[in-house]
C-alpha positions as CSV (number, residue, x, y, z in Angstrom):
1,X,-81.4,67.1,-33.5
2,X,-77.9,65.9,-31.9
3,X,-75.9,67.1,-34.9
4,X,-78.5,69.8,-36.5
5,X,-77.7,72.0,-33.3
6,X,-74.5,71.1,-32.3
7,X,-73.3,74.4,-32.7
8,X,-76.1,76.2,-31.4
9,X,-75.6,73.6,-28.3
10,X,-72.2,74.2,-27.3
11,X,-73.0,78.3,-27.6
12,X,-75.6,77.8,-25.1
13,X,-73.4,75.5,-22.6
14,X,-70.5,78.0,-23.1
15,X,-72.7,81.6,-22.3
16,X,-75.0,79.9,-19.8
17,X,-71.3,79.3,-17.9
18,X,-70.8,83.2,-18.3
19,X,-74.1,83.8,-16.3
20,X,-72.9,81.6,-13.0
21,X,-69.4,83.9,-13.0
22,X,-71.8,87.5,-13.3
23,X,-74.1,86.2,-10.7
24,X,-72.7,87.2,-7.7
25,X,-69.6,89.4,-9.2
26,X,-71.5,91.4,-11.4
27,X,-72.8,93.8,-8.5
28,X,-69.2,93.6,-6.8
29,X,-68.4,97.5,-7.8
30,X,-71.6,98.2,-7.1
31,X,-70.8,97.6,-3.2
32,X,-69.9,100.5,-1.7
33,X,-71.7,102.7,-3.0
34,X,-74.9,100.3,-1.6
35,X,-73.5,99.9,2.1
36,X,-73.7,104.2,1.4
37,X,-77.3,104.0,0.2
38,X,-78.7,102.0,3.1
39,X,-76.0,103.2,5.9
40,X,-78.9,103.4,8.5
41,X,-78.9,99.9,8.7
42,X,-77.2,98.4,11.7
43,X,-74.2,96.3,10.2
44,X,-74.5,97.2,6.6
45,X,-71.1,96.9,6.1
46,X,-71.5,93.6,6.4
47,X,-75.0,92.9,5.0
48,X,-73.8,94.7,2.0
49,X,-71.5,92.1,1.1
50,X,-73.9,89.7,1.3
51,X,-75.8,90.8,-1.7
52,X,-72.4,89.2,-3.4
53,X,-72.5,86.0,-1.7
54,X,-76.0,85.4,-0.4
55,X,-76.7,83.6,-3.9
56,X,-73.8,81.4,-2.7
57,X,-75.1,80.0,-0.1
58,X,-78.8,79.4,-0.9
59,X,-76.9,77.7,-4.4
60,X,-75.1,75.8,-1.8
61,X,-78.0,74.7,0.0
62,X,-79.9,73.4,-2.8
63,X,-77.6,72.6,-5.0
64,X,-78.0,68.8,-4.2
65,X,-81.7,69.1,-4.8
66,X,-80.9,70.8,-8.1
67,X,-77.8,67.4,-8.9
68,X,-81.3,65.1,-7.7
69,X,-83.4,66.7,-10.0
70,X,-81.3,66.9,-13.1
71,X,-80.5,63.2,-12.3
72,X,-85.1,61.9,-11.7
73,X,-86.3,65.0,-14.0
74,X,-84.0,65.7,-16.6
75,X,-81.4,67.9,-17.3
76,X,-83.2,70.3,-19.8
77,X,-85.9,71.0,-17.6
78,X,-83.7,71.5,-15.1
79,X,-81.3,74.2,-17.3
80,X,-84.9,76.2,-18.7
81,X,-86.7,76.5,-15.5
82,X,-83.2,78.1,-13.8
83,X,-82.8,80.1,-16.5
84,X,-86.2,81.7,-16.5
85,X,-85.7,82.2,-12.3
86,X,-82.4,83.5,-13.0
87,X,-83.8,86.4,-14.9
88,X,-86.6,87.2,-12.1
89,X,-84.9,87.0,-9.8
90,X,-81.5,88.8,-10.7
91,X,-83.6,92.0,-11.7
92,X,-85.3,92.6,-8.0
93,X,-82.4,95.2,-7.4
94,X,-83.8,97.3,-9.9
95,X,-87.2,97.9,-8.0
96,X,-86.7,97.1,-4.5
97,X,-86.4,99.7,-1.9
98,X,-86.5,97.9,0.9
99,X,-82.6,96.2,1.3
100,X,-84.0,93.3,2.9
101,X,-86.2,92.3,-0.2
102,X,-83.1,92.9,-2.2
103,X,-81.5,90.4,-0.1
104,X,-84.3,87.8,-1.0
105,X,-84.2,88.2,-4.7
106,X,-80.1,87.5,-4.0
107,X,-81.5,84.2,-2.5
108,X,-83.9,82.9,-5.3
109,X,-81.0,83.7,-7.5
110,X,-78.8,81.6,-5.8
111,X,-81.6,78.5,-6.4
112,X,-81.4,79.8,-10.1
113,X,-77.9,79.6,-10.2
114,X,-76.8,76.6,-8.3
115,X,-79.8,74.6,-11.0
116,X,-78.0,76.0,-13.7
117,X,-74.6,75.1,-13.1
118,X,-75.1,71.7,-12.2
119,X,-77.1,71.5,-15.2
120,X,-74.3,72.7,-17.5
121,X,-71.4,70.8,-16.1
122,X,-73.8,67.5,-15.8
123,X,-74.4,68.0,-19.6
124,X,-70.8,69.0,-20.2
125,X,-69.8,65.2,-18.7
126,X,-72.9,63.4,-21.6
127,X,-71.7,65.0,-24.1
128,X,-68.4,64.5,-24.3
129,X,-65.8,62.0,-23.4
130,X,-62.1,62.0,-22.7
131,X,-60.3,64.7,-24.3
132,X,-63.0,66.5,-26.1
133,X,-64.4,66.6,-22.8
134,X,-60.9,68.2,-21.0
135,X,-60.7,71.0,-23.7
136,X,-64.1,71.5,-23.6
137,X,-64.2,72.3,-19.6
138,X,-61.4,74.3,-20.2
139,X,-63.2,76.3,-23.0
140,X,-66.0,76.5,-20.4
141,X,-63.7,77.8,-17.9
142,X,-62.5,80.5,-20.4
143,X,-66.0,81.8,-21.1
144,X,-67.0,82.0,-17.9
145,X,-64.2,84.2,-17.3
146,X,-64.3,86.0,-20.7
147,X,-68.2,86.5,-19.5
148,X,-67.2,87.7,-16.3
149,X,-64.3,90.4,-17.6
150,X,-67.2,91.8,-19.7
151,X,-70.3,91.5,-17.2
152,X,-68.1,92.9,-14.6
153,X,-66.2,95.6,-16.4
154,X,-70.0,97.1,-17.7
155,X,-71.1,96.5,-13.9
156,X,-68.8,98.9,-12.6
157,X,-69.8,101.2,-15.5
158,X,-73.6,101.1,-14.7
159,X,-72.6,101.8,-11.4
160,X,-71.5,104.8,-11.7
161,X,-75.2,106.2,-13.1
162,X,-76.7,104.3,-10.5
163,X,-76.0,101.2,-8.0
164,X,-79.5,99.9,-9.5
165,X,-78.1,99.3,-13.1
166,X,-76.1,96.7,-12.5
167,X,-79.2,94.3,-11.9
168,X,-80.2,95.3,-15.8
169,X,-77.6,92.6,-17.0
170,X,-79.7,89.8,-15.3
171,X,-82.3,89.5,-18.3
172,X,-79.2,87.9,-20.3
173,X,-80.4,84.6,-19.2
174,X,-83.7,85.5,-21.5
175,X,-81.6,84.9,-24.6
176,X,-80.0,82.1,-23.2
177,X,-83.3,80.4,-22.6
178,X,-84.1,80.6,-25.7
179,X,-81.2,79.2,-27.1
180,X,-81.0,76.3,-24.6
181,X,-84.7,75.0,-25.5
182,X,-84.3,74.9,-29.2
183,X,-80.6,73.0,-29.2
184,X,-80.7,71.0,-25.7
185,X,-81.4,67.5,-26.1
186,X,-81.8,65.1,-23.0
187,X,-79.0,62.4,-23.2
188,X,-80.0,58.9,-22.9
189,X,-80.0,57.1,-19.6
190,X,-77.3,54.9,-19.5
191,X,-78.6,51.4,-18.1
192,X,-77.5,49.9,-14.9
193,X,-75.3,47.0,-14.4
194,X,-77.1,43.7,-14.0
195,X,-75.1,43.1,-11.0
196,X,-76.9,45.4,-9.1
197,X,-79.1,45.0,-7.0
198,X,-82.8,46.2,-8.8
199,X,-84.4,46.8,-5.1
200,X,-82.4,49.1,-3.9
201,X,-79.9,50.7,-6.6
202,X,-78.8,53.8,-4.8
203,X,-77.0,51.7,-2.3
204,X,-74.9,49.6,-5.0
205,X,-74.2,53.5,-6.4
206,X,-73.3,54.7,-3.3
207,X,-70.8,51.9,-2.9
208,X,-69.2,53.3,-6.5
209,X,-68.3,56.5,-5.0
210,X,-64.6,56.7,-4.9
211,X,-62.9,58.2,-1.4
212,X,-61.0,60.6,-3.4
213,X,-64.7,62.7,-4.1
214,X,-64.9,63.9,-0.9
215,X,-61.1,65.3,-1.3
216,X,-62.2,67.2,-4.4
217,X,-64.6,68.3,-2.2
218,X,-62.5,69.7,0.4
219,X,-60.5,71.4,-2.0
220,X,-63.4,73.0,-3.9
221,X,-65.1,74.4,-0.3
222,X,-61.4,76.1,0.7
223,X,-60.3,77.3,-3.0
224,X,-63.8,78.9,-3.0
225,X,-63.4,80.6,-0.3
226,X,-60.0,81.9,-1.6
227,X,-61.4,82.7,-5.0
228,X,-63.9,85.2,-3.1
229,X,-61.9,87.1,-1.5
230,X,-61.3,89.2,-5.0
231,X,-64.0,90.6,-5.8
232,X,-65.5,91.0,-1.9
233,X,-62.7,92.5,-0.2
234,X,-60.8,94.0,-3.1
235,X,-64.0,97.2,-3.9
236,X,-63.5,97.8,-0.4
237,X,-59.4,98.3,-0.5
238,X,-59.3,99.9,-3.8
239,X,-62.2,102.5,-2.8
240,X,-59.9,103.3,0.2
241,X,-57.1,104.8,-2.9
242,X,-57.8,108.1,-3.9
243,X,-59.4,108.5,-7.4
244,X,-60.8,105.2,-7.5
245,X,-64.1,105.2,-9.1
246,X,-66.5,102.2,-9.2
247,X,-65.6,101.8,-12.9
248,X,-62.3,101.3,-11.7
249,X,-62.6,98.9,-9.9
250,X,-64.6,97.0,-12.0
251,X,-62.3,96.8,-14.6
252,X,-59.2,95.7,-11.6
253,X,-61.5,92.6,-10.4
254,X,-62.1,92.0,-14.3
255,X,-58.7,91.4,-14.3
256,X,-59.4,88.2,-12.7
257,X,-61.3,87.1,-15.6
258,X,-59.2,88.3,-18.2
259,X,-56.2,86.4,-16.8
260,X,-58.4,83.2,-16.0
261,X,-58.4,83.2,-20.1
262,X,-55.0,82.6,-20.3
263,X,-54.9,79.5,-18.5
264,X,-58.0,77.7,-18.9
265,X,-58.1,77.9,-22.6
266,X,-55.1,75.4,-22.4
267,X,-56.1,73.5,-19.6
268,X,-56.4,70.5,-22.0
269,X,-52.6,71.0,-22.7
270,X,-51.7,71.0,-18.9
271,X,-54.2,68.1,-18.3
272,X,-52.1,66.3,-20.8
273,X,-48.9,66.6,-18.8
274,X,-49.9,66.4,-15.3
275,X,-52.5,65.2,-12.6
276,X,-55.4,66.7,-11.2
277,X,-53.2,67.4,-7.4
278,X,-50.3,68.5,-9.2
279,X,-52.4,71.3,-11.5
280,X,-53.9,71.9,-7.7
281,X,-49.9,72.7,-6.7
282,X,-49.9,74.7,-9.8
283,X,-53.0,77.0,-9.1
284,X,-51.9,77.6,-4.9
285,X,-48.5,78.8,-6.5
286,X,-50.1,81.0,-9.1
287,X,-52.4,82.7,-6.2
288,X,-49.7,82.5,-3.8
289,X,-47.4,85.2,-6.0
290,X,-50.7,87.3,-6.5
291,X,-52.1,87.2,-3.1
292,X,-47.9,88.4,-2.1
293,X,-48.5,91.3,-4.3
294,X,-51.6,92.3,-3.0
295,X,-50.1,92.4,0.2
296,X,-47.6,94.7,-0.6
297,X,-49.4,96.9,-2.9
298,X,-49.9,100.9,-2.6
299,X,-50.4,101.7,-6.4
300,X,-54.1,100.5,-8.5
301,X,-51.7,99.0,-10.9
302,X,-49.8,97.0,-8.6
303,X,-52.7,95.7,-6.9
304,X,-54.0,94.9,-10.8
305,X,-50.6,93.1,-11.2
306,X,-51.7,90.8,-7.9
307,X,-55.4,89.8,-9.2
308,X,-53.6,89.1,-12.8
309,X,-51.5,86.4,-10.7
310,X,-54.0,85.2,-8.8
311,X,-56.3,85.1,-12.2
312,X,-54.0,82.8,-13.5
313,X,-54.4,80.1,-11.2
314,X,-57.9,80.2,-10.9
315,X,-58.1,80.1,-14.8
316,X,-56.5,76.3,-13.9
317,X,-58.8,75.8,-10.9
318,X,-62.5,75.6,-11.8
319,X,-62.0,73.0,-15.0
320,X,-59.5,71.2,-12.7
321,X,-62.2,70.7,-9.7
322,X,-65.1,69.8,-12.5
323,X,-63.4,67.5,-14.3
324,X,-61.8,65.6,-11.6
325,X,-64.8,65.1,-10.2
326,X,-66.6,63.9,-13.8
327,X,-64.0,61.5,-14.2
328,X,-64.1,59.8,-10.4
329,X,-68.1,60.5,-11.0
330,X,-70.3,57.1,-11.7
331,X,-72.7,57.9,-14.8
332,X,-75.7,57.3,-13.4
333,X,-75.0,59.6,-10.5
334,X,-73.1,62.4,-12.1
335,X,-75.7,64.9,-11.8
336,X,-76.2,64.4,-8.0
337,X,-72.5,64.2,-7.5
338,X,-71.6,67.5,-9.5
339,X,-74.4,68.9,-7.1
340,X,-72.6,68.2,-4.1
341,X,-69.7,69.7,-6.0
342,X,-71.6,72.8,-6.1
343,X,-72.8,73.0,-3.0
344,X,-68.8,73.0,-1.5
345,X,-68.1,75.7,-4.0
346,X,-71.2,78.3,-3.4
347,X,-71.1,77.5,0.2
348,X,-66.8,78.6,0.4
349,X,-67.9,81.7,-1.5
350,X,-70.4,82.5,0.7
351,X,-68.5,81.6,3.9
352,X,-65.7,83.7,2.5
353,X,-66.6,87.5,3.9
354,X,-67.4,85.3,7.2
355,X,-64.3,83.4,7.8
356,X,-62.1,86.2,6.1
357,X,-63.5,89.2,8.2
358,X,-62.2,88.5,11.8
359,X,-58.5,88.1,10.1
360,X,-59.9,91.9,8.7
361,X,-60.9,92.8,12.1
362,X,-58.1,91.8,13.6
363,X,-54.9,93.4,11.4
364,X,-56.3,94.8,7.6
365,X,-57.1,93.7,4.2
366,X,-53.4,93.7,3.6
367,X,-51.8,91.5,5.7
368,X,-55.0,89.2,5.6
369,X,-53.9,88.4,1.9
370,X,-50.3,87.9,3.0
371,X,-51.2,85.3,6.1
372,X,-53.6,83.6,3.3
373,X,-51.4,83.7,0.4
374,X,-48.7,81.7,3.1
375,X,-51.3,79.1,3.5
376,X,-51.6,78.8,-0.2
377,X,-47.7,78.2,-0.2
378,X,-48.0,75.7,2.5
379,X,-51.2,73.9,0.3
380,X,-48.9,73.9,-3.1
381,X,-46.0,72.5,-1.2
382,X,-48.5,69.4,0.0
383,X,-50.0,68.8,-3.3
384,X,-46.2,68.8,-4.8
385,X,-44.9,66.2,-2.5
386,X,-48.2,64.3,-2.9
387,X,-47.7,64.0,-6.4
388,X,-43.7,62.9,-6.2
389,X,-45.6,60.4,-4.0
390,X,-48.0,58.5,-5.9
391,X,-45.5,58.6,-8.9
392,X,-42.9,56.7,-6.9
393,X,-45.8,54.1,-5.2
């Protein structure tokens, strides 16, 4: 079966990683015009973001029960059963008329998410090794963006008929399912060493861990919460320009996706050439110059030209954070590992509205991406001079 489906298998890994970018994104134009559909609401400017990050957070919550389970249960069972929630839960939009029911489909579809992803990425790490395995995360990368330019872009299309038609896109996972439990195989358990210690292995894993995990960590929770800020603050400035439709601005938070190409298809080729904290340097420069542009913009093109910037280091940053932390990752605790991983990603994106909006509150949208885009300097400076010192150690 491993070579019969090889094809079919690395399809399925590849658009299953296109469904975790259109999760939360996919309704992102769709925003506005839902804070103006349910404006009786006390703080629906707010709530209404959360039907883009709520899936964050609940994948955040539960994404180390999802790494646990596709450790003890298996990963297929794992990637089918998220699939099929995915598709039930993604839809509720569509029928829902009361916001807060809307809000709860957003949470089982975080569950369905956060199971998939760490699915995919665990699998990612058994099936391939060294660098098959970096230009395959990279590939992954790439189609999760190419998925999301084209998710995103008919979004904010659908939109415009109707904020409901957006949640149509949810029943992709359906084919995906049914690609997933014809080619996906279950890897073989790798054995443990004989110097551990049989009554009571999780403490001689535990012991494997390196420090430098909870690092990738760290970096993961705050770039996540960076990453975010595109497509939840940026429908909210560009609906503020006149002539800005929801298709619009689709298409400008596509541009994320559509520069993210660029970069992570060849993120085997930078791998090749420099460390995982110096392609961190790399991506805080990238966002840096886009977050500066954003700042400064007055033009839909200009502020385009910003997200294209900021793309391009994000392209880098999501095969980066994975495969950093498959390669520090001990085999037999990959899959609860890469959950942790997930749960410092979803739970940055959902933070991000929440940390973000006092800086709003306080000044605008504007100068909140300037302040952040220093930080990002700061950050890229750090990682640099980290870097010049662990070569000269």
């Amino acid at each position: 079966m491993e070579e019969k489906y090889k094809v079919l298998r690395k399809s399925t890994l590849l658009i299953g990683s296109t469904l975790t970018v259109m999760a939360g994104a996919i309704v992102a134009p769709a925003l506005p015009q839902i804070s103006r559909e349910f404006a009786d609401i006390p703080g629906i400017e707010l709530l209404s973001r959360l039907v883009l990050t709520l899936p964050a957070l609940f994948m955040g919550i539960l994404a180390p029960l999802a790494g646990y389970l596709t450790d003890r249960s298996g990963r297929k069972k794992v990637l089918l059963f998220s699939l099929i929630l995915y598709a039930v839960a993604g839809t509720t939009g569509l029928y829902f008329n009361d916001f807060m029911w809307i809000l709860a489909g957003r949470a089982l579809l975080g569950i369905a998410v956060g199971g998939l992803i760490t699915a995919i990425i665990t699998l990612i790490g058994d099936y391939f090794d060294g660098e098959e395995r970096s230009r395959f995360m990279g590939l992954q990368a790439a189609f999760a963006g190419m998925g999301g330019l084209i998710f995103i872009s008919l979004g904010g299309v659908l939109a415009d008929l109707n904020w409901r038609m957006p949640f149509l896109l949810y029943f992709a996972s359906l084919v995906v399912w049914i690609m997933a439990l014809i080619s996906v195989y279950e890897p073989e358990k790798e054995k443990e060493s004989k110097n551990e210690n049989p009554a009571n292995p999780d403490k001689n894993r535990i012991e494997k861990i390196p420090k430098m995990v909870f690092l990738v960590y760290g970096v993961t929770f705050f770039s996540a919460l960076i990453f975010y800020m595109i497509p939840v603050q940026m429908p909210f400035m560009l609906s503020d320009m006149e002539g800005i439709t929801n298709t619009k601005i689709g298409f400008a938070i596509a541009f994320v996706n559509v520069a993210s190409v660029a970069t992570s298809v060849n993120y085997g080729r930078v791998r090749r050439k420099f460390s995982f904290p110096a392609i961190m340097a790399i991506v805080y420069l990238l966002v840096f110059l886009g977050f500066m542009i954003i700042s400064q913009s007055d033009t839909y093109f200009m502020t385009i030209a910003g997200i294209i910037f900021s793309g391009l280091g994000f392209g880098l940053m999501m095969p980066n954070i994975n495969l950093w932390l498959i390669s520090l990752a001990p085999a037999a605790m990959r899959g609860r590992l890469v959950g942790y991983l997930n749960m410092a990603l979803f739970l940055g994106m959902f933070g991000s509205p929440i940390v973000i909006q006092p800086l709003v509150v306080l000044s605008d949208l504007y100068f909140t991406f300037f302040l952040v885009g220093l930080l990002l300097l700061v950050l890229a400076l750090a990682f640099f001079f980290y870097t010049i010192l662990k070569r000269s150690s």
